[in-house]
KOLTIPA-365906 format. One record per residue: x negated, y negated, z negated of N, C-alpha, C in turn. Coordinates in steps of 0.2 Angstrom, whole numbers, plus 5000, padded with zeros to 4 digits. Layout:
BEGIN
XYZXYZXYZ;...
end
This chain:
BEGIN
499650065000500050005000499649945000;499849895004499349815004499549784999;499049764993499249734987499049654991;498849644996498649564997499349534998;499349464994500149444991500549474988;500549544987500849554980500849514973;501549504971501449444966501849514960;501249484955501249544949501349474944;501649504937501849474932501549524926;501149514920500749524919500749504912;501349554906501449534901500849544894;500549504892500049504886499549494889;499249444886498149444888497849474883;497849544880497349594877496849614884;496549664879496149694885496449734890;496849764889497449824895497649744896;498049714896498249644904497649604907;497049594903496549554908496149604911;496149664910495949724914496349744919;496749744918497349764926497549684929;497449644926497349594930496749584937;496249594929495349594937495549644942;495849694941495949774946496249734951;496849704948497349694957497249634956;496949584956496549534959495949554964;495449594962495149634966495349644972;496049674973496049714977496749654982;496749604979497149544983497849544980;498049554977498649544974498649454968;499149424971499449374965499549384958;499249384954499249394948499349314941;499949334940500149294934500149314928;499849304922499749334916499949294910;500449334908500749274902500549304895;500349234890500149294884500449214879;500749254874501049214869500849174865;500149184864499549134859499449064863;499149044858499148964863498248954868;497849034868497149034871497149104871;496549124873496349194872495849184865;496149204860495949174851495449234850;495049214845494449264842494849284835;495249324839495549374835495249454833;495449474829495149564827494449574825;494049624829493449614824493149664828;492849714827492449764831492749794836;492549834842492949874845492149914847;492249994848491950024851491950044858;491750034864491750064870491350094871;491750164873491350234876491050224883;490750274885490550274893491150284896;491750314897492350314900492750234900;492550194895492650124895492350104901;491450094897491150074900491150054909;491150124911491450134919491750074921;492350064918492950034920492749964922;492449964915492249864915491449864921;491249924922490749924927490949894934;491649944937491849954942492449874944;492349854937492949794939492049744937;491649764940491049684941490849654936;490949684931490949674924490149704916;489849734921489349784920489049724914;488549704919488049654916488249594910;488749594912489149554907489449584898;489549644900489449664895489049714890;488449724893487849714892487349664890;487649604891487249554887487649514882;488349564881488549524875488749584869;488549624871488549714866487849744863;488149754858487549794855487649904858;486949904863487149994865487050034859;487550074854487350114847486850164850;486350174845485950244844486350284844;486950314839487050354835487650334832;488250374830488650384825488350454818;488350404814488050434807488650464802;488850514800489450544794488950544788;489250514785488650474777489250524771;489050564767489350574760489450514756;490050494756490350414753490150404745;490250444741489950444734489150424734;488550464738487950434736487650404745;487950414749487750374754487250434760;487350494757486850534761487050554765;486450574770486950584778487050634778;487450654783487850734784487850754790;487750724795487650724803487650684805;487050664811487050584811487050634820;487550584824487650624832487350554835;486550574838486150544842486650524850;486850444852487050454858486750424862;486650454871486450444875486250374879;485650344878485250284883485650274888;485550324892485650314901486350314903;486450304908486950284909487250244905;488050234907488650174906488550164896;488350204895488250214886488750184884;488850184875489250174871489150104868;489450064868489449974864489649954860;489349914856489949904849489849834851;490549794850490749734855491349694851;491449644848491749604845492049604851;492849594849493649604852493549534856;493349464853493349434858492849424863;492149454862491749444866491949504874;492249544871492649574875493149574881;493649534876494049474880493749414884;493349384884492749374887492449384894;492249444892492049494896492649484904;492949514902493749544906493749494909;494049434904494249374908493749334915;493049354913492349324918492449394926;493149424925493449454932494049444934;494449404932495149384935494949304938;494349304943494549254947495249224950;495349184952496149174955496749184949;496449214944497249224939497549154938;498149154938498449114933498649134928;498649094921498649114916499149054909;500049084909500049044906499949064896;499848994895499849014886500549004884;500549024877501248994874501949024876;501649094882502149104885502549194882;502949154879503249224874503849274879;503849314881504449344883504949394879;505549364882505749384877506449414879;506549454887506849494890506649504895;506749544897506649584905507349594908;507049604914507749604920507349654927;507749714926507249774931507749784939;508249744937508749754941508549734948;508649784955508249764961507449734963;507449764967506449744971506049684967;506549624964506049584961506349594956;505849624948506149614942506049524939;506249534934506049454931506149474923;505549404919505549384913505749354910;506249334905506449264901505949244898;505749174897505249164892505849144884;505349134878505749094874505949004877;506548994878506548914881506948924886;506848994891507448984896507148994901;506448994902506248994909506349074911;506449064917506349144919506049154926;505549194925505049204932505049284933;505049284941505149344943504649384949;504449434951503849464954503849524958;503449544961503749584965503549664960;503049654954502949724949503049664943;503049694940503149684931502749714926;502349704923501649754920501749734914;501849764908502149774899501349804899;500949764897500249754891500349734885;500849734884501049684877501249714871;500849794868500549814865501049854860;501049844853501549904849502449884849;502549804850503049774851503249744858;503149784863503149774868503949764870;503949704874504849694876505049734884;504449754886504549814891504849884891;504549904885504649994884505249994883;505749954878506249974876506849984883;506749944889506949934892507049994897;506150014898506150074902506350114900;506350134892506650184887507350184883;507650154884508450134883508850194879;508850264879508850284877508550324871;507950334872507650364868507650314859;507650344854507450304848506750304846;506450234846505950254842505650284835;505350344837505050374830504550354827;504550324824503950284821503650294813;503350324811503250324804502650314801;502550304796502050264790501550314790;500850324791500350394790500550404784;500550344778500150354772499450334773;499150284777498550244776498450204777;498150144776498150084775497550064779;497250014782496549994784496849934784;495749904779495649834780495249834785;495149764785494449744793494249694790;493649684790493149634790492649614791;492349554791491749534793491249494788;490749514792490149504784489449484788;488949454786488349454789487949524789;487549514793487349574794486449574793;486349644789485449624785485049614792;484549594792484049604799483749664800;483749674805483549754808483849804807;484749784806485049834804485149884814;485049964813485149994815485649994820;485649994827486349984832486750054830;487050064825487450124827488250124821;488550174822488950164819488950204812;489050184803489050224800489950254796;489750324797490650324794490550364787;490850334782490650344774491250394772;491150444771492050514770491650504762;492450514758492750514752493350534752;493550584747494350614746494950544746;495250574752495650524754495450434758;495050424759494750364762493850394765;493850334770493450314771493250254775;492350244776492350174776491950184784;491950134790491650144796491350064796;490750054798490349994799489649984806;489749944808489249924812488949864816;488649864816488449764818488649764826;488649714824488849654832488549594834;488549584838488549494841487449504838;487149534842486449544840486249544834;486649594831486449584822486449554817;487049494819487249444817487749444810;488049484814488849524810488949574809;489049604803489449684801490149694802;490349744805491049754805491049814801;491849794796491949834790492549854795;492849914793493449954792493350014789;493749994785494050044778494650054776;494750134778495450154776495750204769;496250194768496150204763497250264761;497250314759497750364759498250314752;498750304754499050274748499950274751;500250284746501150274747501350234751;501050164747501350104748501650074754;502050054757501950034764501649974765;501449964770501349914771501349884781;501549834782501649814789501149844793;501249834800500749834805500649764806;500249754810499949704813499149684809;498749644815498049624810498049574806;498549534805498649484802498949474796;498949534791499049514783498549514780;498449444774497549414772497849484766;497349504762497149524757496749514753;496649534745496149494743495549564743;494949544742494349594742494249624735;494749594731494649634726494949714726;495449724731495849764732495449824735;495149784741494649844744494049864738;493749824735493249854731493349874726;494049894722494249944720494250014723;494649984729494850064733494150094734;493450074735493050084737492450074731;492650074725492050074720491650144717;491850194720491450244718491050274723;491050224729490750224737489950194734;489250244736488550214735488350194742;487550194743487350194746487350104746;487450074753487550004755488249994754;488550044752489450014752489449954747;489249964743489649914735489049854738;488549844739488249764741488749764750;488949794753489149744761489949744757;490249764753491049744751490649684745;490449664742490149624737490149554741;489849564746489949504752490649504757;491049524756491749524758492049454756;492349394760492649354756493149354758;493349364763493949374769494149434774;494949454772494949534775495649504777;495749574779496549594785496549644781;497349664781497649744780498249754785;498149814787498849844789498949904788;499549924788499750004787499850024796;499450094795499150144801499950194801;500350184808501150204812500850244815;501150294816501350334821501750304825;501550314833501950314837502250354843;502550384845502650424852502550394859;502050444862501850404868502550404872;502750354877503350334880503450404883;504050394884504350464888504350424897;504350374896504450344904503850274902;503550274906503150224907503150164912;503650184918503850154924504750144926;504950104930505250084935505050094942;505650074946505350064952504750004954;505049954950504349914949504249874942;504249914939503749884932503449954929;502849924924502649994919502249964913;502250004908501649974903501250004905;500750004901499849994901499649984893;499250054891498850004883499250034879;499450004872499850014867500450014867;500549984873501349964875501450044877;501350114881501250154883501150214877;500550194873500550254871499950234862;500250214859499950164854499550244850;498850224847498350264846498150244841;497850304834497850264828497050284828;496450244825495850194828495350264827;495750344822494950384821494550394828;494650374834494250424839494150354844;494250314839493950224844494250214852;494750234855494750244861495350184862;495850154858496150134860496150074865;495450024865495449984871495150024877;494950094876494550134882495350174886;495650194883496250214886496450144890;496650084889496850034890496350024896;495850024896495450014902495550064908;495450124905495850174912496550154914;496850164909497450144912497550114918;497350034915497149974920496749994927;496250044928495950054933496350094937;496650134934497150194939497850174940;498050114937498650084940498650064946;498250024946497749964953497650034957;497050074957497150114964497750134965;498050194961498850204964499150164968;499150094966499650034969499250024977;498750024978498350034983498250084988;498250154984498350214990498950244989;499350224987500150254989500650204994;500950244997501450185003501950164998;502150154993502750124990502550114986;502950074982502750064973502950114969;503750144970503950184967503550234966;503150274972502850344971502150314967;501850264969501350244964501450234958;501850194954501850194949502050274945;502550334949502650384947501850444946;501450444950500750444951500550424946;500350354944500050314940500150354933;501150354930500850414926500950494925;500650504930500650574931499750584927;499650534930498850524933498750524925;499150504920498550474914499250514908;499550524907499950544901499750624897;499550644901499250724898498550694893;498150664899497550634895497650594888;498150554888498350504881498650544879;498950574879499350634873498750654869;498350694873497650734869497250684868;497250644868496850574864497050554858;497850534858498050524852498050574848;498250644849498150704846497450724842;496750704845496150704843496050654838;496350584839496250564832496450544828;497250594829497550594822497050664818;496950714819496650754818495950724815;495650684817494750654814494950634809;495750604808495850564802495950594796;496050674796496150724790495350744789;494950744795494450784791494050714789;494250654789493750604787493650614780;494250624777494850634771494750684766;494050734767494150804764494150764755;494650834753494250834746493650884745;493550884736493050934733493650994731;493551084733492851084736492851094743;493451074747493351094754492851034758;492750964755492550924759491550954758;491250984750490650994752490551054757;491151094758490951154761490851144768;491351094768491451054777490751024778;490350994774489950944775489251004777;489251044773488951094774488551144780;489351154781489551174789489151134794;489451054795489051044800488451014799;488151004791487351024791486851074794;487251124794486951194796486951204806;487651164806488051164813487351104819;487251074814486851044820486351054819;485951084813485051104812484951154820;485651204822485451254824485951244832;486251204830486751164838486651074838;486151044839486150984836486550944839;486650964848487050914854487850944853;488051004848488751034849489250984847;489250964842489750904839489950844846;489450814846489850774851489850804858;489750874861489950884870490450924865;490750924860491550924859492050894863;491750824861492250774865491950734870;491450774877491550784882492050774886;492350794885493150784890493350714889;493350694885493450614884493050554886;492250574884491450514886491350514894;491450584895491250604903491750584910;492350574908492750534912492750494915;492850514921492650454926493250464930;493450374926494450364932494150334938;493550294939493150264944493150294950;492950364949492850424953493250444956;493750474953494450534953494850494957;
end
């Protein structure tokens, strides 16, 4: 299909909408992007991207660019949370697309320096869709309403797209039982590029620096009743985490001691959509299939996505069979995505004495297999949507 003057609409500026944006500007389509903020704001805090990311932001001209604003990790280290001692540290690969730890804004950044030609409005909240006939359209809050020849739902766990694709369906949505904070903290000199993840019965703690070792990113989860909202925007105080986390050694108790400002949210389940498409609209991202953060892939999903909606819309003769392609192409693989890290989130979590037995195991497991741990999840690093 000719995407040249195809005029797309392009709901949220996260990383899944200024990714699917650069893809069909790439390939000549009009693209409008509306995101509700009044900028692209330096919101959030760490994000990891995998080589399966990486590609993505390669193939959309974005390589170098991301490379000079990311730190590439050695390594993901499992540290015994009590005294700080490692349990298996999984050395990861130089060459190639490698693995980044990248502040969310610099990120957004990144993406944004590949949608030449976008327009892009701010302030612009949506706040109905309209799928009826070859042009769907938007409301904004205020009354405007703009319409397109596709309609793209990026627009993340509250997405005003899904509901409409999924009309039927109820959303099942419920509480883990876990809570995460986020924060940021300076970071010591010559700290290590890699990630440390600190297991404790019932919590644990994930940290790594950013922005050239400038910055430490905290996230720390933590197993508790209480509910508590989604979103990244509840303040907490630090007292709360350094409780949760006071019987944690190692570097834990001095980088939470420098905590002065935190986030908290309660960690949802959610069901990947059962339809993700129209004849011309679809999500993309969290809108599509929202993923809870043990296996860090949620803006790497969000990058596939965006790469394999843009082909589809390019090698198939209609929209309709494209978009229907588009999620053939990707729903098995985000099903077993989120499946894999709901699963990392129970083994972060061991107790005594199952967790020294566990810890044990894969003490012995890499002395004698050291590369087996991570070509586990092979099927996930080695993907290439660029390729296929």
């Amino acid at each position: 299909m000719r995407l040249s003057g195809l005029e797309v609409i392009v709901i949220g500026g996260g990383v899944a909408g200024l990714a699917v944006s650069a893809a069909l500007l790439q390939r000549g389509a009009s693209v409008c992007l509306l995101e509700q903020a009044g900028g692209f704001l330096e919101v959030g805090a760490g994000i990891q991207i995998s080589p399966n990311g990486a590609r993505v932001v390669g193939a959309l001209g974005q390589g170098r660019a991301l490379e000079a604003v990311s730190l590439r990790s050695n390594a993901v280290v499992l540290r015994e949370g009590r005294k700080g001692t490692s349990v298996l540290r999984l050395g990861l690969p130089h060459c190639g697309p490698g693995f980044h730890l990248i502040h969310r804004a610099d990120l957004i950044s990144v993406l944004e320096g590949g949608c030449n030609g976008l327009e892009t409005r701010f302030v612009a909240r949506a706040s109905e869709v309209f799928l009826q006939g070859s042009r769907p359209s938007v409301a904004l809050e205020g009354g405007e309403k703009l319409s397109a020849d596709l309609l793209l739902g990026a627009d993340g766990l509250h997405s005003v797209l899904r509901p409409a694709l999924n009309p039927a369906s109820l959303a099942k949505t419920f509480f883990t039982g876990q809570v995460a904070w986020r924060a940021l903290i300076p970071c010591e000199p010559d700290a290590a590029p890699e990630a440390q993840v600190f297991m404790g019965p019932g919590r644990h703690l994930v940290s790594y620096p950013l922005r050239e070792g400038a910055l430490r990113n905290i996230v720390a989860v933590e197993e508790r009743r209480d509910w508590v909202q989604e979103g990244w925007h509840h303040p907490d105080s630090p007292t709360n985490l350094r409780a949760a986390f006071k019987g944690f050694g190692g570097p834990v108790p001095d980088w939470l001691a420098q905590v002065e400002q935190l986030w908290l949210w309660g960690l949802f389940r959610h069901e990947v959509a059962n339809y993700w498409h129209g004849d011309h609209a679809a999500l993309l991202g969290d809108a599509a299939h929202p993923t809870l953060p043990f296996m860090a892939q949620g803006a790497n999903m969000a990058l596939e996505d965006a790469f394999v909606l843009a082909r589809m819309l390019e090698l198939s003769s209609d929209m309709p069979s494209a978009l229907a392609g588009y999620q053939k192409a990707r729903q098995a693989r985000v099903i077993r995505v989120v499946e894999a890290a709901n699963s990392n989130a129970r083994n972060y979590h061991l107790r005594p004495p199952l967790a020294q037995i566990a810890h044990q195991v894969l003490r012995m497991g890499s002395k004698f297999f050291p590369g087996a741990p991570l070509r586990k999840f092979d099927w996930i690093y080695d993907h290439d949507v660029t390729q296929t």
